[in-house]
N, C-alpha and C positions, 0 to 999 in steps of 0.2 A: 491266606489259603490260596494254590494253585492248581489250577489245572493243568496235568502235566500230558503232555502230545504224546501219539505216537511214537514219532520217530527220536524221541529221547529215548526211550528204551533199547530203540534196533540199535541209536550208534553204540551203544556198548554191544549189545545180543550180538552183531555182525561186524565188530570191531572195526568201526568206520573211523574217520580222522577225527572227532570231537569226541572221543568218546570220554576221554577223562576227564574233560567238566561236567558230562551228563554224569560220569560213576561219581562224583564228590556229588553233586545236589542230590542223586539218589539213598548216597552214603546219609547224606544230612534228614532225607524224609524217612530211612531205615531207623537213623536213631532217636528221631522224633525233634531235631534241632530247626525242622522247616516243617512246614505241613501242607497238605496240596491232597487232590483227589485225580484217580485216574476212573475213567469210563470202562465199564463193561464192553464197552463197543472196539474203543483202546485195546483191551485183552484178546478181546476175540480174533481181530484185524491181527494182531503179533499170535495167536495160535495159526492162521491162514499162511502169514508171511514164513512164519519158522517153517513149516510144515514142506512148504515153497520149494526151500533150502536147501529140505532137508536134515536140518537141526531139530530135531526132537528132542534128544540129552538134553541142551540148552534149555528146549522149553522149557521141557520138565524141572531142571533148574527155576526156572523165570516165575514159573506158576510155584512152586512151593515157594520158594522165598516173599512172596507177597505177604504170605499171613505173618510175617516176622517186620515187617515195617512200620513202626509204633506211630510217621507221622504221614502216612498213606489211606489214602481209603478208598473204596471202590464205589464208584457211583453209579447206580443201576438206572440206566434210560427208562422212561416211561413213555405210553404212547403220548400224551401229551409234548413231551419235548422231542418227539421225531417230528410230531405234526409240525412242529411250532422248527425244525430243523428243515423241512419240503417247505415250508414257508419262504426261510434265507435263502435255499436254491434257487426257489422260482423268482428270488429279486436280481438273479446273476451274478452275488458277486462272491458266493462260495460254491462249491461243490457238495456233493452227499456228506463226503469223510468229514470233512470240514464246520460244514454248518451244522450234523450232531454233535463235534467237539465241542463247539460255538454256541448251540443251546443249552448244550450240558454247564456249560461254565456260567451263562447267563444264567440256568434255573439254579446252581449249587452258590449263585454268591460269590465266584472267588474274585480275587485282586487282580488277577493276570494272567494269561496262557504262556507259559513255556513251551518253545515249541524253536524252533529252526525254519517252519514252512512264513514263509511272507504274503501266505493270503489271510492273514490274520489280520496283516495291519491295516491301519485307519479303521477301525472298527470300536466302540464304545469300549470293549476289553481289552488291554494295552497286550500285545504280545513282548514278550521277553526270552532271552536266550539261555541259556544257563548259564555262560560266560556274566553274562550282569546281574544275574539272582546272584553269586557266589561273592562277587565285590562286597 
């Protein structure tokens, strides 16, 4: 199981340069051949950014096709892992976005964060890229 970042979603949402490894891993968590958990907080933060943009069609795109990802799920933060997320901040070596991805993954158990940001690493949860999930 993984927790999947943010910004795997925008490089497809805003057709940035990686986008086609992030569309195959998502292809794979659509048909239930990977499995991984994405954040409420993840969702909200890609309704903020679209909205930004200007891409709403997209979203509205983005947001219905969630319930159709057989190896996806959504993980709803609790005040306990925001607390326990102002915790990582206050040790300096994450930020807000970050250390709720980071408590989110430590409270859900997964194996690894996917993600493209490199403030993940050195960190007890290995970050991985999609390019290496797909090998």
């Amino acid at each position: 199981m993984y927790l999947i970042d943010t910004n795997i979603f925008l490089e497809v949402m805003l057709s940035r340069g990686r986008k086609e490894y992030c569309k195959e891993l998502l292809r794979r968590l659509r048909d239930g051949r990977e499995e991984g958990i994405v954040t409420d907080f993840t969702i909200h933060s890609i309704i903020v950014i679209m909205d930004k943009f200007e891409k709403l069609r997209e979203l509205k795109e983005f947001l219905s096709s969630l319930s159709a990802y057989k190896g996806l799920y959504v993980f709803h933060t609790n005040l306990a892992v925001e607390v326990e997320a102002v915790e990582r901040a206050l040790e300096g070596k994450l930020d807000m976005d970050d250390a709720i991805q980071y408590s989110s993954a430590v409270a859900a158990g997964v194996k690894c964060i996917i993600s493209y940001d490199k403030h993940f690493d050195g960190l007890d949860i290995p970050r991985k890229t999609p390019e290496e999930v797909l090998r």
